[in-house]
N, C-alpha and C positions, 0 to 999 in steps of 0.2 A: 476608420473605426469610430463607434459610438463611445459615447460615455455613458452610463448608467449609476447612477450615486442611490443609496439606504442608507437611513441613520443608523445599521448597525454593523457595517465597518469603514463610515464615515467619524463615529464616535470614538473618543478613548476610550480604553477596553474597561473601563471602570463607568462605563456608559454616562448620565448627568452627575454624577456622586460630587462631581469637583463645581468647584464655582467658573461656569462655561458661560461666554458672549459671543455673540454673533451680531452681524449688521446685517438687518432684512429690507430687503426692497418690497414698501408696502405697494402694491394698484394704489394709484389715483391721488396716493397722498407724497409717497419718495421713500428716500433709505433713515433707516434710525437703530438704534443700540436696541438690543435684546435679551433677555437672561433666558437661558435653558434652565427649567425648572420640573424636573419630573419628566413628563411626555412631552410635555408643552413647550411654547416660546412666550414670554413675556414681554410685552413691550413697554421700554427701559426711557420713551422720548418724553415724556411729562417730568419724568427725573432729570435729565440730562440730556439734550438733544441731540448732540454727538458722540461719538465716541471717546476723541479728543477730549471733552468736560467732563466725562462720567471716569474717565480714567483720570484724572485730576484730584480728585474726591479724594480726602485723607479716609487711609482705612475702606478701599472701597469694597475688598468683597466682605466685611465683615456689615458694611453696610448695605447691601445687596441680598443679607440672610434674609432680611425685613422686607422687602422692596417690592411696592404695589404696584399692579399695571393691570391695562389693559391683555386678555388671552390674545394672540396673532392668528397660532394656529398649534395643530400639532406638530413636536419634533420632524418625526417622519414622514409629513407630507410634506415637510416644508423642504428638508433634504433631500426629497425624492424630485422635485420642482426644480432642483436647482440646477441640475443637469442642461445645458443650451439645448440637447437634442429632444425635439418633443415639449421644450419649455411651454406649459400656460402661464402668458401673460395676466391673463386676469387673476392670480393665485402669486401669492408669498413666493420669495426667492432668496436665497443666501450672497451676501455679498462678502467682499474681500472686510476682514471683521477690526478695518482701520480706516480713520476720513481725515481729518485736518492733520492729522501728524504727520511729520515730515519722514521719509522713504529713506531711512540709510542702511549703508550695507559693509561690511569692512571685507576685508580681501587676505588671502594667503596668512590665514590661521594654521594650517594645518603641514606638518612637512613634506607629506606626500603629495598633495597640491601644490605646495610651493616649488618642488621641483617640476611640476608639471608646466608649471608658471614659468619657469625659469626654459624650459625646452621649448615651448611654444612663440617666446619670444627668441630663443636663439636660433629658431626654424622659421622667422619671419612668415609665422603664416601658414607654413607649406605643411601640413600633412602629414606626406609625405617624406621629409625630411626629421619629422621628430623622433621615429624608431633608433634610427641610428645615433642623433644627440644624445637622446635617453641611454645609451647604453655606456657612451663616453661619459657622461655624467656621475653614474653609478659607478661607476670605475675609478674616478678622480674622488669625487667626496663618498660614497655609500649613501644609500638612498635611508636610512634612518636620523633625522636631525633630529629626532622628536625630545630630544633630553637637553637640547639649546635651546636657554631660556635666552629671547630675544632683550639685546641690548646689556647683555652680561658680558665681564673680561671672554671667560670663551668664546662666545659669539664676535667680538671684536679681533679674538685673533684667528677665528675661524672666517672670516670678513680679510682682513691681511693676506692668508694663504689663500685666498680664492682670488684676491685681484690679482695676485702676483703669480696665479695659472691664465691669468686674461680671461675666469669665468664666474666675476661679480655681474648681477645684473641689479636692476629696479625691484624684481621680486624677491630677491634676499635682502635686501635692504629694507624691508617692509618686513620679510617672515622673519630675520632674528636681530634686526637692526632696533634700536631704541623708540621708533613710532610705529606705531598699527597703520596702516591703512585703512581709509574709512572716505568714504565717497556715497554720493547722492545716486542712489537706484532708479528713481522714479520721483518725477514730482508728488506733492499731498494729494489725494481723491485718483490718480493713477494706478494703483495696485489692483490686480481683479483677484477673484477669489476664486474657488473649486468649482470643478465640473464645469468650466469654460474653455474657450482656444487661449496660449501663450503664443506671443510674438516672436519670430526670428525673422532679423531680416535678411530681403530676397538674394544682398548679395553673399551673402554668407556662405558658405561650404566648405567650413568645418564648425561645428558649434555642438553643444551640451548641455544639459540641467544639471546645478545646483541644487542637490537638494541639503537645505541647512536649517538649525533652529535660530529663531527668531525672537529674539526678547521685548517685552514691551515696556516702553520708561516712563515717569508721569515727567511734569516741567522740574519737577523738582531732581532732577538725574537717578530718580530710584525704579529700580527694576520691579515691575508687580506683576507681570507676568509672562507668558510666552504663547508661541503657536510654531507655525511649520510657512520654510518657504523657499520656494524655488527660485534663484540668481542667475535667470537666462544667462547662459555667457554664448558671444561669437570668439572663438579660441581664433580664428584664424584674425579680424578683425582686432582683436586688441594685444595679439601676438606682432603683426606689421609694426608697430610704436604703442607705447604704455601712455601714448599723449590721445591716443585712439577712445580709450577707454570707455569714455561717454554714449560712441558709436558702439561701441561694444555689450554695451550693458543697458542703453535707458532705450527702448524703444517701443511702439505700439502694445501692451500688452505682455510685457516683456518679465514684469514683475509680481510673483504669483504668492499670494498671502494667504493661511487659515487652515482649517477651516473656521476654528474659531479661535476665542482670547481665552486660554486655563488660567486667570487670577491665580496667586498665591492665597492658600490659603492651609487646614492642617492637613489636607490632602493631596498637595503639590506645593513644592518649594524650589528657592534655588538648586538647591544639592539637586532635585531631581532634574534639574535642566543640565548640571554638570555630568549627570550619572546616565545623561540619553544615549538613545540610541538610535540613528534613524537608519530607514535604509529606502531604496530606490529601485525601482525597477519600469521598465519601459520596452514596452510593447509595440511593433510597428504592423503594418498595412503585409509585408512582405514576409510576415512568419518571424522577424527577429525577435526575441528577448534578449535582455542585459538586467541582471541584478547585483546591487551591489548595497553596502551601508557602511556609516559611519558611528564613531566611538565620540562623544564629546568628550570624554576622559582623556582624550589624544589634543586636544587644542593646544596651542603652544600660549596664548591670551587668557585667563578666566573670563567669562563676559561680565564682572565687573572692573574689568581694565580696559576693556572694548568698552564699556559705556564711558568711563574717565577720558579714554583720548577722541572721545565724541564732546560731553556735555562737562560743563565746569565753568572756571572763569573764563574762560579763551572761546565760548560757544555756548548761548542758551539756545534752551529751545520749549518757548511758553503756550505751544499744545502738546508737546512729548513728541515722542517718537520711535517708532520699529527699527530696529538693529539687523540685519542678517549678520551671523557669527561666523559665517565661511566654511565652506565644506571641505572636508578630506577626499573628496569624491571628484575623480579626474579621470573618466572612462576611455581607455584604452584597447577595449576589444575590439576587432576589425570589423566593418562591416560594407560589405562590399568588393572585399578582395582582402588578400595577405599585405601589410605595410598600410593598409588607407587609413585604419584605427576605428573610431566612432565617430559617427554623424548624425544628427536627425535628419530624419525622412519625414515630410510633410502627413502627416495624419499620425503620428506616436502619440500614444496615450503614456502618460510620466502621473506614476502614482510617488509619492514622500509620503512613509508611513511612520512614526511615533508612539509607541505604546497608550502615555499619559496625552497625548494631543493630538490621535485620530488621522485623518489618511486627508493627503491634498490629491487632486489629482486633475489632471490638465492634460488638454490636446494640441498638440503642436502645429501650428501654420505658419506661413509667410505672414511679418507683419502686418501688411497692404490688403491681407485677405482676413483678415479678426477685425473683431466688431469695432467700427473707430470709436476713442474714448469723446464724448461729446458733453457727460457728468460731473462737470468741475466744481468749483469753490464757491463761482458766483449762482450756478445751478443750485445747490447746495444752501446759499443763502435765500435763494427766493423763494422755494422750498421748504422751509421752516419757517418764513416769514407770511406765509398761506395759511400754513397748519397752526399760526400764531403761538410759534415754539422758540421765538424770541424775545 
C-alpha cells in the first residue's frame, strides 16, 4: 500500500493556531528547525540550528511569536512531499521533528498493557500460547489495576499475593512497583518521521505498533511540549527474556516520531496532554483493518513522574530529550486464523491520530528492507558547518 499525506489531516484539527515545529530537509543545504506559520514554513536555522538549541531557549514559544526567517515553502506542499512514495527530492520534506536529543521511551504505563506484558512474557514468545495465559490471568488478579498507584502499600501487598501465586514477573515490577521503566528507544538523529517505512525486524513473528504521546523536555527536565509516536515493539522477541529488550525495540527505523513539536503555549498545555486521546488504526495489503485508542487519563505515571525518573540528579541530559509515555494499546484481534492474535504483515499502513498533534503515519517493512539510516551526528555537524550555522 501507498501512503499519501495533506496538510489537512496531517494537521491538528485546530490547523497552525498552536505554536507547531517541524524539521525540514532542505535540497542541497540539510535538515533544520522550522515554524508553521499560517500556510507557510519558516525557517527557524539562523535562530537556532537544531532543534535540540532552539528547544533550549527559555520561554521558547513565546519567543517564536516574533521570529524572523527565511519562507521554505508552503505548509501543504511540503506535507504533501513528504510521503517516500513519489518523493521529489529536489523539493522540501518533513522529517522526524527531533535531532540531537536523546530517544527515551518508558514502558508499561498502562494496566492493560501491562498485563499484556506480563502474558507475553509468560508465553515465552509464543503467540500462540498467550490466549489461554490471558484468560488465567484475568481469573487470578482481574484485568483492571488501573486504581494501583505504583509503589503504594496496595501495590506492595498486591506485589506479595502475586508472588505467593508464582505470577510476579519483571512487568509488574515496573507497572506498580516503586520505578518506571525507562529505556533508550533509538540513538539521537535515529528517529524517522511521517509518511516513511518503520522497521521490524525479519526475525520477528509476532510484533505491533505503539501508538503513544510523546513529551518533549529542554536540559533543564521541563516539559514544553509534545507530538505523537510509535514504540515498534517485537512482542515475541522481548517476551523470550526482558534482557532481550534492546533487540526488541531499537532497530532500523524502528522509532517513529511527529508529525511535528505542539509547544506549550495558551492553546496547548500539559492538562491537554493528560486529557489526550489517541487512537490507532492499521490497514494491511490483505483487506485487514484494526482500530483501536487510547485514554491518557488511564496512565498509571503522570508524565511528569516519567520525566523525574528519566532526568534529575541521578541523569542529565544537556540537549533534552523525547519521552515516549507508553501505550494502553496491546492488540489482540486475530489475524490469520482463530488463537494467532495480531501481527504485521509487511506493507501495513499504522496511522496515530491525536486531535491537538495531527496524524503519524507509517508503513511497515522488514528492517533490512527501509531505507538504511546513514544521517547521523557527525553528518549533522559537517552540515551546519557548510551552511556556517556554527
Amino acid at each position: 500500500m501507498k501512503i499519501a499525506l495533506d496538510a489537512a489531516t496531517t494537521l491538528p484539527e485546530d490547523g497552525t493556531r498552536g505554536t507547531l515545529l517541524a524539521r525540514v530537509w532542505l535540497p542541497d543545504a540539510g535538515p533544520g528547525p522550522a515554524l508553521l506559520r499560517g500556510q507557510d514554513m519558516i525557517d527557524l536555522s539562523r535562530l537556532s540550528p537544531t532543534m535540540a538549541t532552539l528547544l533550549a531557549l527559555p520561554d521558547v514559544a513565546q519567543r517564536l511569536a516574533g521570529a524572523e526567517g527565511a519562507r521554505i515553502g508552503a505548509v501543504d506542499e511540503i506535507v504533501a512531499n513528504t510521503a517516500l512514495d513519489g518523493r521529489d527530492p529536489a523539493r522540501p520534506w518533513l522529517l522526524a521533528p527531533c535531532d540531537l536529543q536523546a530517544v527515551k521511551a518508558c514502558g508499561v504505563t498502562f494496566a492493560s498493557s501491562m498485563l499484556e506484558r506480563v502474558i507475553e512474557s509468560s508465553a515465552r514468545g509464543d503467540a500462540a500460547a498467550a490466549e489461554g495465559i490471558r484468560r488465567t490471568l484475568q481469573t487470578e488478579i482481574g484485568s483492571d489495576l488501573s486504581k494501583v498507584k505504583p509503589g503504594s502499600e496496595q501495590a506492595e501487598r498486591l506485589k506479595a499475593a502475586l508472588v505467593e501465586r508464582g505470577l510476579w514477573s519483571p512487568y509488574l515490577e515496573v507497572g506498580i512497583g516503586p520505578y518506571a521503566e525507562v529505556f533508550t528507544k533509538c540513538p539521537a538523529m535515529a528517529a524517522v518521521g511521517t509518511g516513511v517505512d518503520v522497521g521490524i525486524h525479519a526475525v520477528s513473528e509476532w510484533n505491533n505498533p505503539e501508538p503513544e504521546i510523546v513529551v518533549v523536555v529542554s536540559p533543564s527536565g521541563e516539559i514544553v511540549g509534545a507530538t505523537l509516536g510509535n514504540d515498534v515493539n517485537l512482542r515475541d522477541i522481548e517476551g523470550r527474556s526482558a534482557l532481550l529488550l534492546g533487540k526488541a525495540k531499537d532497530n532500523n527505523a524502528s522509532a517513529s516520531v511527529g508529525p511535528f513539536i505542539r509547544l506549550f503555549d495558551d492553546s496547548f498545555s500539559l492538562d491537554d496532554v493528560r486529557q489526550a486521546e489517541v487512537s490507532l488504526r492499521v490497514e494491511g495489503d490483505d483487506g485487514f483493518t484494526l482500530d483501536g485508542s487510547s485514554s491518557m487519563r488511564l496512565i498509571s505515571r503522570d508524565p511528569t513522574e516519567l520525566v523525574a525518573h528519566t532526568w534529575g540528579p541521578h541523569h542529565q541530559y544537556p540537549d533534552g530529550f523525547v519521552l515516549y509515555t507508553g501505550t494502553m494499546f496491546a492488540p489482540t484481534k486475530d489475524r490469520g486464523g482463530p488463537g494467532k492474535g495480531f501481527t504485521h504483515h509487511s506493507g501495513d499502513i499504522v496511522t496515530i491520530a491525536s486531535p491537538k498533534l495531527g496524524r503519524l503515519v507509517n508503513r511497515v517493512r522488514r528492517a533490512h528492507e527501509v531505507e538504511p539510516w546513514t544521517f547521523g551526528i557527525a553528518a549533522l555537524m559537517r552540515s551546519l558547518a557548510q551552511r556556517q550555522l556554527l
